[in-house]
C-alpha positions, 0 to 999 in steps of 0.5 A, spaced: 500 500 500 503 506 497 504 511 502 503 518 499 497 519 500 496 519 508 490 522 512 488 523 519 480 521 521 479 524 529 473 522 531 470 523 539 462 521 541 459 517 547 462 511 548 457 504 546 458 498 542 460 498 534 464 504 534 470 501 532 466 496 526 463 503 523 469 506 523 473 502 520 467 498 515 467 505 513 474 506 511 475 499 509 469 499 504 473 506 501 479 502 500 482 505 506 488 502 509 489 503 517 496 505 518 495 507 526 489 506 531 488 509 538 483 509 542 481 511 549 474 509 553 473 514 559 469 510 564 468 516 568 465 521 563 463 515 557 466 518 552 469 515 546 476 517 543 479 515 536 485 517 531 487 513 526 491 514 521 490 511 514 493 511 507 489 510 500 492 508 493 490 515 490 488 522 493 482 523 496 476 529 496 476 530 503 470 534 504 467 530 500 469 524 505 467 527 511 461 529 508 459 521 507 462 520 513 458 524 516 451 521 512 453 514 513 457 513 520 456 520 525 451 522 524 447 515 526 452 515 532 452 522 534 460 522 532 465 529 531 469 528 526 475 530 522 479 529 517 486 531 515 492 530 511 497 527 514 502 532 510 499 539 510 502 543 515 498 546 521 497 554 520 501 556 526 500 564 529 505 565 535 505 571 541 510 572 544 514 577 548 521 578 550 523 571 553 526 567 546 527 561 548 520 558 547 520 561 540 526 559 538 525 552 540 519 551 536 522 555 530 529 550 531 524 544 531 520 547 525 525 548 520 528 540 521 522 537 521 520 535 527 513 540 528 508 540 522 507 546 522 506 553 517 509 558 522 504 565 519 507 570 522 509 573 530 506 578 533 509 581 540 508 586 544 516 588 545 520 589 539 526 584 541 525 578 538 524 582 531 531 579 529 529 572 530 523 573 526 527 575 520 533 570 521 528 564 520 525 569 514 518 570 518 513 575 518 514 579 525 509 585 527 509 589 534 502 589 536 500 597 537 499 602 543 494 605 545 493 612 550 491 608 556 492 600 557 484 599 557 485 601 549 492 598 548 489 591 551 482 591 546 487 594 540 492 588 540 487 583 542 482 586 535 489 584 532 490 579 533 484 575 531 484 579 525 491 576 524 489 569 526 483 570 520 487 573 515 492 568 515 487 564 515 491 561 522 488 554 525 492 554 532 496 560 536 502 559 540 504 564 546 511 562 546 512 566 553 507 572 551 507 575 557 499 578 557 493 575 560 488 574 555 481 577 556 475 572 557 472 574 550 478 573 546 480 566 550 472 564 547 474 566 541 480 561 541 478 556 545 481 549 543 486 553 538 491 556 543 496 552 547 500 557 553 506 555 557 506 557 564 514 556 567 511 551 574 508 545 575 501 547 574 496 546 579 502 548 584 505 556 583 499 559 578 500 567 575 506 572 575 514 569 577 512 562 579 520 561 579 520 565 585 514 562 588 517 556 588 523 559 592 520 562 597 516 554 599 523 550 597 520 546 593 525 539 590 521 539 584 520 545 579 516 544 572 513 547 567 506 545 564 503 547 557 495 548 557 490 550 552 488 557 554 482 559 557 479 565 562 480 562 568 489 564 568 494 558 568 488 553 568 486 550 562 486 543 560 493 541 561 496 538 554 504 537 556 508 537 563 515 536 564 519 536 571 525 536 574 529 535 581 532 541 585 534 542 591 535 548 598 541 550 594 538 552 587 537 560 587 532 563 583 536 564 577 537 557 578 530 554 578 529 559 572 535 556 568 533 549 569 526 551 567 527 554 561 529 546 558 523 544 561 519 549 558 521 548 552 521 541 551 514 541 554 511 547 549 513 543 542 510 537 545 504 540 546 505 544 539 506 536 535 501 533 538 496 538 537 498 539 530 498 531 528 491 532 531 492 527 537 489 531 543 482 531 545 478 536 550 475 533 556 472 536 560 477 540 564 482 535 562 485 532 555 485 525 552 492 524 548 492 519 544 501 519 542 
């Protein structure tokens, strides 16, 4: 079975028996060829979670597959589904601030093919990272300022959601953008933003978490990517990563030591998402890697 033309079928619903039979019949009476399958079965909630990749011998219309999906498969089951190729990279805006580490790792990652995603443009609040930006060939905006911080909050908040339309964006990544998002603009990008917050989430939420760990000598620090939400640093968490520390370790210290974390836990999440394996439940996410 030939590879080239390979696809991502994710499919959520209440859980019951024949799930995996109509999936699978469906894609198999199409000529189909399931590469990889996974699934999750919440006991507690009931619901049912599947991705499947799959490969056809010639391209395929997937509208018009969605569409008959849907006619013969979920809308019987009461299914949400979606259909992807598997090579078409995810259109990625990314918000950042003056910490580069995060957007440098993503774009590192970017270029050697590790994330599958169209980096459509960086937006920031602070010029200093213009040069990163243009070193990687990459549109780079400064948000504007308004006479009061009321009216630069709604200018750059009503340019980013113009920018995340324009380019017609379908995630957007704050890589240490360090500006608290108001509740409509969360609602806006709900499921489509992926924040990092440098802690061990739920532990040392808000500003200087580094700092707050200090004060409590803490002997493990971590850091935690999460979908973005109107309640600050405690949307569905996605991707965490954790360290050891001891007395010894300064603020600079643990900051230090954070940044690797993340790093390492944004792309994370930044893949997952993009190759479609993370799913919302309820305040949690199901992710099938």
């Amino acid at each position: 079975m030939s590879s080239a033309n390979a696809y991502i079928l994710k499919v959520e619903c209440a859980g019951r028996t024949g799930l995996v039979a109509a999936i699978s019949g469906f894609l198999a009476g199409r000529g189909c060829f399931i590469t990889e399958m996974k699934q999750f079965d919440d006991q507690n909630s009931g619901r049912f979670f599947c991705r499947i990749e799959f490969t056809t011998e010639t391209p395929q219309d997937l509208e018009a597959l969605a569409g008959n999906f849907q006619d013969e498969v979920a809308e019987e089951l009461e299914m949400t589904a979606h259909f992807a190729d598997r090579a078409a990279p995810m259109k990625t805006l990314i918000l950042v601030s003056q910490h580069d580490h995060c957007l440098m790792e993503l774009l590192y990652r970017q270029k050697r093919g590790e994330l599958n995603i169209e980096v459509t443009g960086i937006l920031s609040n602070h010029p200093d990272l213009e040069p990163i930006a243009n070193f990687y060939g990459l549109s780079f905006e400064l948000l504007p300022k308004g006479e009061t911080q009321l009216e630069t909050k709604a200018a750059r908040e009503k340019r980013i959601v113009q920018a995340f339309k324009e380019t017609g964006s379908e995630l957007v990544v704050l890589a240490r953008y360090m500006q608290i998002l108001s509740p409509e603009l969360c609602s806006a990008l709900a499921g489509q933003c992926i924040n990092i917050h440098h802690s061990f989430l739920p532990g040392f939420k808000g500003a200087r978490p580094y700092y707050q760990a200090f004060d409590r000598g803490v002997k493990q620090i971590g850091a935690t990517a999460h979908y973005v939400t109107s309640d600050l640093d405690e949307g569905p968490i996605i991707e965490q990563e954790v360290g050891r520390v001891d007395h010894s370790f300064e603020p600079d210290d643990l900051r230090n030591m954070g940044r690797n974390m993340e790093n390492l836990a944004l792309s994370k999440a930044v893949k997952a998402h993009s190759e479609y394996r993370v799913f919302l439940n309820g305040l949690k996410t199901v992710v099938l890697s």
